[in-house]
C-alpha positions in Angstrom: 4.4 14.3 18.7 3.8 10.3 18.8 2.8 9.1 22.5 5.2 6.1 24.1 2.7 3.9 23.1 2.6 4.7 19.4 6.4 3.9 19.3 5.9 0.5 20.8 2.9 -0.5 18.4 5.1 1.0 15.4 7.8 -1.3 16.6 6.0 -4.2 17.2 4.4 -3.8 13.8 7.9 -4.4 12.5 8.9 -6.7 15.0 5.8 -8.7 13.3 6.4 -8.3 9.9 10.3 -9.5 10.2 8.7 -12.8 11.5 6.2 -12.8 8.9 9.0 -12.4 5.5 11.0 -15.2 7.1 9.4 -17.5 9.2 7.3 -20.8 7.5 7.1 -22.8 10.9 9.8 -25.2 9.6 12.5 -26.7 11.0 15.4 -23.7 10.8 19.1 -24.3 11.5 19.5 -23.6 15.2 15.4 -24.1 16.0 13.1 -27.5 15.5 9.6 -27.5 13.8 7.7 -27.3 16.9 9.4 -24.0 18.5 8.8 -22.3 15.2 5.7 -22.9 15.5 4.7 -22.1 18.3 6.6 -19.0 18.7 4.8 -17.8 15.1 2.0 -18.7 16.6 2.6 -16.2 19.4 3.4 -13.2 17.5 0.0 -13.6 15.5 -2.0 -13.9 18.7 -0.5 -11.0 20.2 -0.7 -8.5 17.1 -4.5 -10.0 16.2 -5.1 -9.3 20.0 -3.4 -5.9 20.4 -3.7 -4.0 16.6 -6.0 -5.8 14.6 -5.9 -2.9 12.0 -2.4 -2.9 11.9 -2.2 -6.8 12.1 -5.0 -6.6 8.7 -2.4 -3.6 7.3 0.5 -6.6 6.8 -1.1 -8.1 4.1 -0.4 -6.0 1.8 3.4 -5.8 2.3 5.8 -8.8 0.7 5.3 -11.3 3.8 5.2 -14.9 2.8 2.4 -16.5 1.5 2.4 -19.3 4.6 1.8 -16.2 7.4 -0.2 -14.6 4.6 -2.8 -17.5 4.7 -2.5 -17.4 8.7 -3.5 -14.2 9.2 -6.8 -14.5 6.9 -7.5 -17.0 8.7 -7.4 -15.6 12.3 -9.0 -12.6 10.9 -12.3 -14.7 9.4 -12.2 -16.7 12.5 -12.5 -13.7 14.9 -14.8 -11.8 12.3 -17.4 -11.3 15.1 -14.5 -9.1 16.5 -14.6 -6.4 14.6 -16.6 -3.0 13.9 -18.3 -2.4 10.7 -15.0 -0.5 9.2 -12.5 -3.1 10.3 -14.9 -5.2 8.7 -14.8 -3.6 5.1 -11.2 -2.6 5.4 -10.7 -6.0 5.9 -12.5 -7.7 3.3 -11.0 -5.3 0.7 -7.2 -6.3 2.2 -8.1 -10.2 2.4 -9.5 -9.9 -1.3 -6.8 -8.2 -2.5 -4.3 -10.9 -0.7 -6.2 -13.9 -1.9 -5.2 -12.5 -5.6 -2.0 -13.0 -5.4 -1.6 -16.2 -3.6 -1.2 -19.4 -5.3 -4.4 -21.6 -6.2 -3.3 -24.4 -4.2 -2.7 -22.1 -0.8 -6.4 -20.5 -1.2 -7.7 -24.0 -1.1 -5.6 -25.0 1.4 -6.7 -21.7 3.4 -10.4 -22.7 3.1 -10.0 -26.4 3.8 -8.9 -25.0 7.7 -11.7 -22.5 7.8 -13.8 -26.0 6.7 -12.0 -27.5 9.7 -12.6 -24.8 12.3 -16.5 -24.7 11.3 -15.9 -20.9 10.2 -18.7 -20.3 7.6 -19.9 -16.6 8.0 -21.2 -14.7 5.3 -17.6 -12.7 4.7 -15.9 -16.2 4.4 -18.8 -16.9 1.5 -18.9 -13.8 -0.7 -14.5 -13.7 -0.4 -14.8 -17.4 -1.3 -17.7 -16.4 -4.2 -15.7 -13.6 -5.6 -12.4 -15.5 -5.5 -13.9 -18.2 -7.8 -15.7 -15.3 -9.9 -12.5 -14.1 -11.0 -10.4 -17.5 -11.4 -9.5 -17.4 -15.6 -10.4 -21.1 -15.6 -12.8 -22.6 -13.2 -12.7 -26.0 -15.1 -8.6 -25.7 -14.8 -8.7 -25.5 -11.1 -11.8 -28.9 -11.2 -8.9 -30.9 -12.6 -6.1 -29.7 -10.6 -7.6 -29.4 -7.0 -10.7 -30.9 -7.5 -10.7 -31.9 -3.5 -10.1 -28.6 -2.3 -12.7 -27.0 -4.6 -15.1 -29.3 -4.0 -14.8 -28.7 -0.2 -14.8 -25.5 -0.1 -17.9 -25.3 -2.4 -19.5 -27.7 -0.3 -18.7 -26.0 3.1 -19.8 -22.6 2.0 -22.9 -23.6 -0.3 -22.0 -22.4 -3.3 -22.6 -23.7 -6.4 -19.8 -23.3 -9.3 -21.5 -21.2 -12.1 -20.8 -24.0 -14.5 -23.1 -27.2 -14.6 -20.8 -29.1 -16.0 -18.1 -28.2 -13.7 -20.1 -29.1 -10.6 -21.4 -32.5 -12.3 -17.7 -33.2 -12.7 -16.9 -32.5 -9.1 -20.0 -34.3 -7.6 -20.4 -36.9 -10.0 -17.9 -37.3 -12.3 -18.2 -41.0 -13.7 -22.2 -40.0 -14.0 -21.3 -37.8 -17.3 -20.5 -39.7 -21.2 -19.1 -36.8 -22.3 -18.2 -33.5 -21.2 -18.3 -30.5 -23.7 -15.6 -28.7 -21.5 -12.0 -29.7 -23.2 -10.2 -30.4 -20.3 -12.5 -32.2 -18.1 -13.2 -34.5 -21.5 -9.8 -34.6 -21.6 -9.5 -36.2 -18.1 -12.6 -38.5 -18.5 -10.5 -40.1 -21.5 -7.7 -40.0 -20.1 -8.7 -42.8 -18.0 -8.4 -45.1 -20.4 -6.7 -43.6 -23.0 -2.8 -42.8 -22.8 -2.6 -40.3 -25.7 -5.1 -38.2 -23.5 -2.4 -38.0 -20.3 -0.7 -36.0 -22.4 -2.8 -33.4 -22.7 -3.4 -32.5 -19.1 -1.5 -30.8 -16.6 1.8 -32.4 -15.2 0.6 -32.4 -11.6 -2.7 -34.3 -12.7 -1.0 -36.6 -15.8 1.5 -37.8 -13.7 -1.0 -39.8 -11.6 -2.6 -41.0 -14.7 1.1 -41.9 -15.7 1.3 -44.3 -12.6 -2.4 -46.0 -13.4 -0.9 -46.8 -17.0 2.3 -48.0 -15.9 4.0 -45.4 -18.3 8.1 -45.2 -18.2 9.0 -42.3 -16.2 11.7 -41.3 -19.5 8.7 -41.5 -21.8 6.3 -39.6 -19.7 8.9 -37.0 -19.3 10.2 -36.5 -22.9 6.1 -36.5 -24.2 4.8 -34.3 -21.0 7.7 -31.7 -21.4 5.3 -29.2 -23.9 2.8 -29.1 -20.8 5.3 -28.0 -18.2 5.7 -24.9 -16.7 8.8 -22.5 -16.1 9.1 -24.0 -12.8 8.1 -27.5 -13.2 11.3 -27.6 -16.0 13.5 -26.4 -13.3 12.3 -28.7 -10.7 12.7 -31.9 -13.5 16.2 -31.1 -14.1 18.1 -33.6 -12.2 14.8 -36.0 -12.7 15.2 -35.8 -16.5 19.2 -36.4 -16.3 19.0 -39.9 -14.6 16.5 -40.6 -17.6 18.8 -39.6 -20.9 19.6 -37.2 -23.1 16.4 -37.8 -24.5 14.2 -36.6 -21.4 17.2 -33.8 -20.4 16.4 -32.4 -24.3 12.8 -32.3 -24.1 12.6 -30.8 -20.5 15.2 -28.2 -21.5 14.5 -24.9 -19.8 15.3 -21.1 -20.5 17.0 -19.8 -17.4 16.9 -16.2 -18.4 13.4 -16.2 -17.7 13.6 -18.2 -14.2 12.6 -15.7 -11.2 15.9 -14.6 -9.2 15.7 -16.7 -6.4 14.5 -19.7 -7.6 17.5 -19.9 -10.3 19.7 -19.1 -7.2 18.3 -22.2 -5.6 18.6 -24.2 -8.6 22.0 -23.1 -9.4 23.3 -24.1 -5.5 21.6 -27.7 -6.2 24.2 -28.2 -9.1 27.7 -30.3 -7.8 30.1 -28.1 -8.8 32.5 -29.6 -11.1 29.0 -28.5 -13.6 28.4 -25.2 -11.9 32.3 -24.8 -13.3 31.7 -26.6 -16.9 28.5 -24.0 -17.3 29.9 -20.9 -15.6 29.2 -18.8 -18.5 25.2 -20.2 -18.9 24.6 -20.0 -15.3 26.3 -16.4 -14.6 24.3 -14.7 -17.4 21.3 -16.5 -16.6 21.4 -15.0 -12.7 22.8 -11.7 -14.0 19.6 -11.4 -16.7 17.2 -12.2 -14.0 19.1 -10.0 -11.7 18.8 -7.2 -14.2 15.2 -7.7 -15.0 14.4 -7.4 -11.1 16.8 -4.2 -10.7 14.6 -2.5 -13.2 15.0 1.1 -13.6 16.9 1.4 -10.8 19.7 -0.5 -12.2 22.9 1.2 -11.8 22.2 4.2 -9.8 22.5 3.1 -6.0 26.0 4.3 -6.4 29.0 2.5 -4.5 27.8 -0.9 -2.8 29.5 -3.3 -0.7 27.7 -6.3 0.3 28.8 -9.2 3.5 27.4 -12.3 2.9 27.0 -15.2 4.7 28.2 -19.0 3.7 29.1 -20.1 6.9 27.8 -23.8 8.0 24.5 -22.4 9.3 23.4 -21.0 6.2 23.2 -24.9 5.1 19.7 -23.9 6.8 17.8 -27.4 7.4 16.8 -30.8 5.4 13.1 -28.8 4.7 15.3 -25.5 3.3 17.7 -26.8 2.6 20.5 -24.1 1.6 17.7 -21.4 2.0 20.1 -18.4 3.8 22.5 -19.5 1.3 20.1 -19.3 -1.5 18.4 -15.7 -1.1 22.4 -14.4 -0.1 23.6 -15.5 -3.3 20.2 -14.0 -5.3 21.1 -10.8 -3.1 24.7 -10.8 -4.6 23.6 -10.4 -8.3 20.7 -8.3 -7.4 23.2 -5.7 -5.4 26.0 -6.4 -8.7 23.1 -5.3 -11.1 21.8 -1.4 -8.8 25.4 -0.9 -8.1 27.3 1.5 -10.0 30.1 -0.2 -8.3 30.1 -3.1 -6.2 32.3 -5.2 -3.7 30.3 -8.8 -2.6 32.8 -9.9 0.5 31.8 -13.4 1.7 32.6 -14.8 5.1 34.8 -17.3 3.9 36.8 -15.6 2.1 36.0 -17.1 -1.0 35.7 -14.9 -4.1 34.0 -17.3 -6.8 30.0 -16.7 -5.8 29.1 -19.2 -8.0 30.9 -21.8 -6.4 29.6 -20.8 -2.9 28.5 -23.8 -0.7 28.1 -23.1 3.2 31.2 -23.8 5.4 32.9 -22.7 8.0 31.9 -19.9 11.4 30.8 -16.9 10.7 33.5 -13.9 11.4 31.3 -11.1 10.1 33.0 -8.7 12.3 35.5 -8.5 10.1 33.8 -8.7 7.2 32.2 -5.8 8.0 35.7 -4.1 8.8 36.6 -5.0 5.3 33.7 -4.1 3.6 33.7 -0.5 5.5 37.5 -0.2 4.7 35.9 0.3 0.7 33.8 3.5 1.7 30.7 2.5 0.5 27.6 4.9 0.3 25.6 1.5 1.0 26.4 -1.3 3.3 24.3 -4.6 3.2 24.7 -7.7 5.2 22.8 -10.2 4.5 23.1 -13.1 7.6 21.6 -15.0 10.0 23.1 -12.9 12.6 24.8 -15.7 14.5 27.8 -14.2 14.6 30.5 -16.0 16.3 34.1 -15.8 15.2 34.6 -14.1 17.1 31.1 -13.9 18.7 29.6 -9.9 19.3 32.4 -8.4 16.7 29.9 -7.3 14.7 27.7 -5.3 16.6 30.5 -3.9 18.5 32.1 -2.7 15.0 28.5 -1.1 13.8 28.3 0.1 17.5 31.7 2.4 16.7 30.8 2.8 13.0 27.8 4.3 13.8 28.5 6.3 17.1 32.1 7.6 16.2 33.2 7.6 13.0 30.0 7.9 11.2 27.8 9.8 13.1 26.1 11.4 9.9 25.4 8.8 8.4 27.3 9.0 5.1 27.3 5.6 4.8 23.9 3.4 4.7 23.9 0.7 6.1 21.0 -2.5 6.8 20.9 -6.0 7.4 19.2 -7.9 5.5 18.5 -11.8 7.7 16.8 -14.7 6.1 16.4 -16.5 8.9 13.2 -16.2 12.0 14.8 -16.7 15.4 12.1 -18.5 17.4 13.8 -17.6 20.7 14.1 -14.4 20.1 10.3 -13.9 18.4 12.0 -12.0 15.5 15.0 -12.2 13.4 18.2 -11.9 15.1 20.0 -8.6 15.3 23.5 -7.3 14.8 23.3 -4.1 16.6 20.5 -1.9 17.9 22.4 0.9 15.2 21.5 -0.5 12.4 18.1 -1.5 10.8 17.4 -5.5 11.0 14.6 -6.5 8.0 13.9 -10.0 7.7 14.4 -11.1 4.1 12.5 -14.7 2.2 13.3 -13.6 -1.8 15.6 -11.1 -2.8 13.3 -9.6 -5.3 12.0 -8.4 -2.3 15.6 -6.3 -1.5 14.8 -2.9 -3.1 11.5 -2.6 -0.5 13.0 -4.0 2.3 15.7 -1.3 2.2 13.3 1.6 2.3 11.4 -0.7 4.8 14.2 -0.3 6.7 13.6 3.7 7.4 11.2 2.8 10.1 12.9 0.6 11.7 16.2 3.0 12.0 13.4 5.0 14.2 13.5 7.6 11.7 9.9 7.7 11.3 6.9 6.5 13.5 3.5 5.1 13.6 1.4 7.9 11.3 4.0 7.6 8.5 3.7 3.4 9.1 0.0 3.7 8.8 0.9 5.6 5.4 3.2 3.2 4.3 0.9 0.3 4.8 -2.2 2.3 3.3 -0.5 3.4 0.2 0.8 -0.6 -0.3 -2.9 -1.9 -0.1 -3.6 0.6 -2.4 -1.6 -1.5 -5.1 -3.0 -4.9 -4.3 -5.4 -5.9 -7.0 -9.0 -5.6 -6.9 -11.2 -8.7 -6.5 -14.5 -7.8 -9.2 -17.6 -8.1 -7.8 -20.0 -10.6 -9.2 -22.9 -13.0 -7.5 -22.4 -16.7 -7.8 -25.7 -19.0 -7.4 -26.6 -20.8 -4.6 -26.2 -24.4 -4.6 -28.9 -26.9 -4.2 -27.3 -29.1 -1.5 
């Protein structure tokens, strides 16, 4: 049997990791920038202070890549901290962490490190074996050539590559490089045909230099763009032509879930309506492709969600609860084997959704339980006000009278980190609360949600966490010289 105190780390663990999916220490709807982060800041000082294994353990569950970065940070800070097998069980979690982020977020991560004079031997050989395994080291020269550079510089490594640290060093000493790409960027200094063949991120400063038409770099850049940079250029390429909008072009049905969700919102929606039929299969493929095998078999579903005026969210995320509800709607449409979507509003055309309104998600939830569903899902910010504590009071009965068994499932899902409340806000203390930032994350998040119902404790979180850093990648192990400087 679990002591009290293995109850209360278990629930602070989750308490933590709620923060950690949703909060970015931006500016939210009912919060500013600077209470978000310092309450983040907070919850990462307590957990690194009170269960640093436990605090390490998070990385490897589907938190955001902003706290992801924070707590590798705090961990290589405080490295003097910990015992030999924190130590290693650390390393193999940061390693494995550091694989998935983004290239531009590892630099980033480093370039504080570089800031806060951390330079221990774990911060050297994470750093060495990161770069060991990049596909392209000349690739990541060109595209974050100042935060590669730093970070060599800061730990003393040296690149592998002569010509790669002669390009970052020195790179107007050189004629000629042998390597493709960084020939491609010495020429493209004073040759336009050479823009072209570089990254977007990089050509378009080159663009600027050569006074290039925005329409003509667009339409002759468009083969170099990514999945996501052809999203993002939509509306760019439109106030250029038909031309540009043809060349940028994009295939939805491979867009991620949420993203395309984001993208569809952004539309006015007099087009939403002229390309209902593009759009809607587009979300519904991508919906399918994250449902995966499970697709169809979570039985009868009814989802509440949430387009009241909050979920407008704020100028930095902008329509962000809006965006991840709407992602959750198609997602929930595609592992139903039946599904009901009931929005606050009232509205029934998801695709037209736009945030408005208070939130009455009391009843909401009276009409979505009035379908007997085998699962219930809200996805809110929890502010519920119209009228305000209907809510929890109708989960409260739900669950304590006409339910008692539990027939019906039931979790809500909340995109949004209350910086009061050092977590995200709850409906009722009956029903599991897990914060949400994609819904690709969804189908984890609901088995998440068994620990917080209090149906299991702190040895089956410490398996849970275990058996999820099994899964994050390996990091190969291979010695990078030491540089000269």
């Amino acid at each position: 049997m679990e002591s009290f105190g293995d109850l209360i780390a278990a629930d602070d663990v989750l308490f933590f990791v709620n923060a950690a999916i949703t909060a970015t220490g931006q500016r939210e709807f009912h919060s500013d920038e600077g209470a978000q982060q310092l309450s983040l800041d907070f919850l990462h000082a307590y957990m690194l202070g009170n269960y640093r294994d436990l605090y390490a353990g998070v990385l490897a569950l589907d938190i955001n890549d902003h706290n992801a970065a924070l707590i590798i940070r705090r961990l290589l800070e405080t490295a003097a901290e910990a015992i030999a097998d924190q130590r290693r069980s650390e390393g193999r979690l940061i390693a494995g962490r550091l694989a998935l982020l983004p290239p531009q977020r590892v630099y980033g991560l480093f370039r504080s490190l570089r800031r806060s004079g951390v330079n221990n031997r774990r911060t050297r050989a994470l750093l060495r074996d990161w770069l060991s395994a990049r596909p392209d080291l000349a690739l990541d020269a060109v595209k974050y050539r100042s935060g590669l550079k730093q970070a060599l510089r800061h730990t003393h490594l040296a690149p592998g590559d002569a010509e790669v640290g002669t390009f970052l060093f020195a790179p107007q000493s050189s004629a000629h490089y042998d390597t493709p790409i960084l020939e491609t960027w010495r020429r493209a200094h004073y040759e336009q045909t050479a823009v072209y063949e570089l990254p977007y991120t990089v050509a378009e400063g080159f663009a600027a230099k050569h006074g290039i038409p925005r329409g003509v770099f667009l339409e002759r850049i468009a083969p170099r763009l990514t999945r996501v940079e052809r999203l993002r250029l939509q509306q760019t390429a439109r106030q250029h032509g038909p031309a540009a909008m043809e060349a940028i072009g994009t295939d939805l049905s491979r867009m991620p879930l949420t993203r395309l969700a984001g993208y569809v919102l952004s539309l006015p929606a007099a087009e939403r309506v002229s390309r209902r039929e593009e759009l809607t299969g587009a979300l519904r493929t991508a919906a399918a492709r994250v449902a995966g095998r499970h697709r169809g078999r979570w039985g009868q579903v009814t989802a509440v969600l949430d387009d009241s005026f909050s979920s407008y969210g704020s100028g930095v995320k902008r329509q962000r609860p809006l965006v991840v509800a709407l992602a959750c709607h198609y997602l929930l449409e595609a592992l139903a084997g039946r599904y009901t979507g009931l929005w606050t509003s009232g509205r029934g055309d998801a695709l037209l959704a736009h945030p408005v309104g208070p939130t009455p998600l009391g009843e909401r939830i009276l009409d979505a339980l009035s379908t007997a569903p085998e699962r219930l899902v809200i996805v809110s910010d929890g502010w519920d006000n119209a009228p305000p504590g209907l809510a929890g009071e109708v989960l409260r009965v739900w669950r304590t009278r006409l339910d008692p068994d539990r027939r019906t499932s039931v979790v809500h899902l909340n995109p949004v980190y209350d910086a009061t409340g050092f977590d995200v806000r709850r409906l009722s203390s009956s029903v599991p609360t897990a914060g949400i930032r994609d819904a690709e994350d969804l189908p984890a998040l609901v088995e998440i949600a068994q620990f917080a119902e209090g149906r299991t404790g702190l040895a089956e979180l410490r398996t849970y966490l275990d058996a999820r850093a099994a899964q994050l990648p390996p990091i190969p192990q291979r010695p990078a010289e030491r540089s000269p400087r």
